[in-house]
C-alpha positions as protocol buffer text, in pm:
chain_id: "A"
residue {
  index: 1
  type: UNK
  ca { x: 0 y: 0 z: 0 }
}
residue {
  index: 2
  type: UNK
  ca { x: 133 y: 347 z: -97 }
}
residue {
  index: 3
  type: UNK
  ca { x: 188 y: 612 z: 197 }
}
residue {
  index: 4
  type: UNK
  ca { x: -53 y: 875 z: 228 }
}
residue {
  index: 5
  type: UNK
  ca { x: 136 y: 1251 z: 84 }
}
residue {
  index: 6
  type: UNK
  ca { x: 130 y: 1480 z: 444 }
}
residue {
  index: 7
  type: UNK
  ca { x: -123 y: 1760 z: 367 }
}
residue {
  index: 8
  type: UNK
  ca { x: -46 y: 1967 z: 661 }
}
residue {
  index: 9
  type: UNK
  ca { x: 138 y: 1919 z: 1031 }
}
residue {
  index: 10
  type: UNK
  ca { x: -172 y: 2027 z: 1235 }
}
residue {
  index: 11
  type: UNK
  ca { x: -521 y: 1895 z: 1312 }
}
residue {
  index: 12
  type: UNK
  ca { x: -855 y: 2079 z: 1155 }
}
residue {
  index: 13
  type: UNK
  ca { x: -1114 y: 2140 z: 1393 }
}
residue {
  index: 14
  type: UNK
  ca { x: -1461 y: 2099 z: 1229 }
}
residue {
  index: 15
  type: UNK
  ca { x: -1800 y: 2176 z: 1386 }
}
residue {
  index: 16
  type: UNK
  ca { x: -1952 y: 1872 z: 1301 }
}
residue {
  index: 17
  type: UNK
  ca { x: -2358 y: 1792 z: 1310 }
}
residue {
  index: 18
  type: UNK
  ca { x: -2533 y: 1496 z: 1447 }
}
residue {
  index: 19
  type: UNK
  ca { x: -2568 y: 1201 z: 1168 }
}
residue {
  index: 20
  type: UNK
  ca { x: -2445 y: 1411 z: 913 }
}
residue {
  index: 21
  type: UNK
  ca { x: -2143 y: 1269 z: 709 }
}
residue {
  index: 22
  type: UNK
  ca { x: -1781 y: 1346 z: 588 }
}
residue {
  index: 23
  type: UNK
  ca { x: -1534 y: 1217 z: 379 }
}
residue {
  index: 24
  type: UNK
  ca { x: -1220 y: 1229 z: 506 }
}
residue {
  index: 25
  type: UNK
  ca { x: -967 y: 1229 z: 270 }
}
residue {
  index: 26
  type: UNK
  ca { x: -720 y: 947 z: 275 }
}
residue {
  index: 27
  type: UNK
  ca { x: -457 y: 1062 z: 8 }
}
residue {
  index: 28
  type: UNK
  ca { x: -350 y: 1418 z: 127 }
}
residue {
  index: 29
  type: UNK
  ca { x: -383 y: 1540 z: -218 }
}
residue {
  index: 30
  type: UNK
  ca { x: -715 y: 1722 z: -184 }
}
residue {
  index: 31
  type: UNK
  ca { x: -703 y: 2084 z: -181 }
}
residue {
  index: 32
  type: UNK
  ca { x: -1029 y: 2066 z: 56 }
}
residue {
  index: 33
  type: UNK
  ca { x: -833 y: 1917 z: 341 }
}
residue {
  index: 34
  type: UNK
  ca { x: -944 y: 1745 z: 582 }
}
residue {
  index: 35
  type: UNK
  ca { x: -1212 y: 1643 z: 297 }
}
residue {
  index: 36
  type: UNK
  ca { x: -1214 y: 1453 z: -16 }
}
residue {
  index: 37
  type: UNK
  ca { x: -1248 y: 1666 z: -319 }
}
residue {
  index: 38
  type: UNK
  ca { x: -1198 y: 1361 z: -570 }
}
residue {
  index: 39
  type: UNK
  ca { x: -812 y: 1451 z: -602 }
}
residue {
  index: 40
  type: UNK
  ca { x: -758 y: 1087 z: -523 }
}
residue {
  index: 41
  type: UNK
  ca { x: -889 y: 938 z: -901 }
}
residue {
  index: 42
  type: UNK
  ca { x: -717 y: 688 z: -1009 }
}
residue {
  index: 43
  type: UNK
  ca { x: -472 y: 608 z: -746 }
}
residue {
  index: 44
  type: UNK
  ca { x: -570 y: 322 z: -491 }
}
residue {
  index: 45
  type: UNK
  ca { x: -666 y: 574 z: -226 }
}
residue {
  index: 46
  type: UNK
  ca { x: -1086 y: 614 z: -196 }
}
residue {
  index: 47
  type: UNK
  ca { x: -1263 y: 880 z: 72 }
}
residue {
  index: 48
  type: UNK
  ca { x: -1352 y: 746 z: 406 }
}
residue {
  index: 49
  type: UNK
  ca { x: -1689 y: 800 z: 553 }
}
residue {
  index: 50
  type: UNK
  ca { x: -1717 y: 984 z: 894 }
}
residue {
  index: 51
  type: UNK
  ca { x: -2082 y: 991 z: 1017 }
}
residue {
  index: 52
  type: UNK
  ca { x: -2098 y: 1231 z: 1349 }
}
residue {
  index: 53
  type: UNK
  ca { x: -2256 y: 1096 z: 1635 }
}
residue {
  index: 54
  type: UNK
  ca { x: -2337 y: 1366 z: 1814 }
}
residue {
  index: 55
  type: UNK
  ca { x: -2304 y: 1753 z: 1695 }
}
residue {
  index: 56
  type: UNK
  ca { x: -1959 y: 1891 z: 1869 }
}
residue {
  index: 57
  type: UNK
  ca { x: -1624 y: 1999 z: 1727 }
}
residue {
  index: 58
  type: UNK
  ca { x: -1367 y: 1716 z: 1606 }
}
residue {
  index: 59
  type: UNK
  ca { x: -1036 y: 1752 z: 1509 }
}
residue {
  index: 60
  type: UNK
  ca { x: -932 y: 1598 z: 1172 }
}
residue {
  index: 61
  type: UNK
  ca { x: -619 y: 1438 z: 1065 }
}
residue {
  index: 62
  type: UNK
  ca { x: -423 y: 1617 z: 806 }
}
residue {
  index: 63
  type: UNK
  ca { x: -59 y: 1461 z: 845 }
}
residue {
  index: 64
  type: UNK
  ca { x: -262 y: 1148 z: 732 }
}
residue {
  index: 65
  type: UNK
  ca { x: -45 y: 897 z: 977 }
}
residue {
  index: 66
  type: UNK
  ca { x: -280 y: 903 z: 1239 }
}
residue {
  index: 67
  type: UNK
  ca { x: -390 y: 574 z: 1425 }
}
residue {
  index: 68
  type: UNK
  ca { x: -747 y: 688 z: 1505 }
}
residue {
  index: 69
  type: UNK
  ca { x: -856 y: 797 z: 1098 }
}
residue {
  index: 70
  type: UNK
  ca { x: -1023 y: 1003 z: 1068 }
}
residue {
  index: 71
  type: UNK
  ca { x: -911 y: 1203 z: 1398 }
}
residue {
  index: 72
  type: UNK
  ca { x: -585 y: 1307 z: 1510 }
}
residue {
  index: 73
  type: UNK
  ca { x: -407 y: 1150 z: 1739 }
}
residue {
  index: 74
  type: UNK
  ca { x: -103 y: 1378 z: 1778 }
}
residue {
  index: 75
  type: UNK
  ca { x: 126 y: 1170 z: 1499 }
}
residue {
  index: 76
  type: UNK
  ca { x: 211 y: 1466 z: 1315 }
}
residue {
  index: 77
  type: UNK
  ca { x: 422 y: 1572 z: 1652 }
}
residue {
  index: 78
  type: UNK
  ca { x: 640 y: 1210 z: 1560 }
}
residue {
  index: 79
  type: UNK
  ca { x: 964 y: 1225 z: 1336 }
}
């Protein structure tokens, strides 16, 4: 499997809404980050679905390395 490209070194806190959904982007090539914008076509990447569960903020993964996807769980702080 081919390594995710780092989008950014920092979370992206989102306001999220109660069973509303988001697609995380798994590639880092989207220039809607944390989001999918379809920048992943035709590589073996594909959007993963994050349905809230309750309406609160969430913090996003953007260094793409994190353990928890689609939520950051501090891996962009690793070397």
């Amino acid at each position: 499997m081919t390594k995710a490209q780092r989008a950014e070194n920092s979370p992206v806190g989102v306001d999220v809404l109660e069973g509303k959904s988001y697609f995380w982007c798994t590639c880092g090539k989207s220039l809607k980050q944390p989001f999918c914008d379809g920048s992943h076509k035709g590589t073996e990447f594909s959007p993963l679905l994050f349905k809230a569960e309750q309406s609160k903020k969430v913090f996003f993964c953007t260094c793409k390395q994190t353990k928890d996807q689609p939520l950051c769980d501090g891996s962009h702080n690793l070397k």
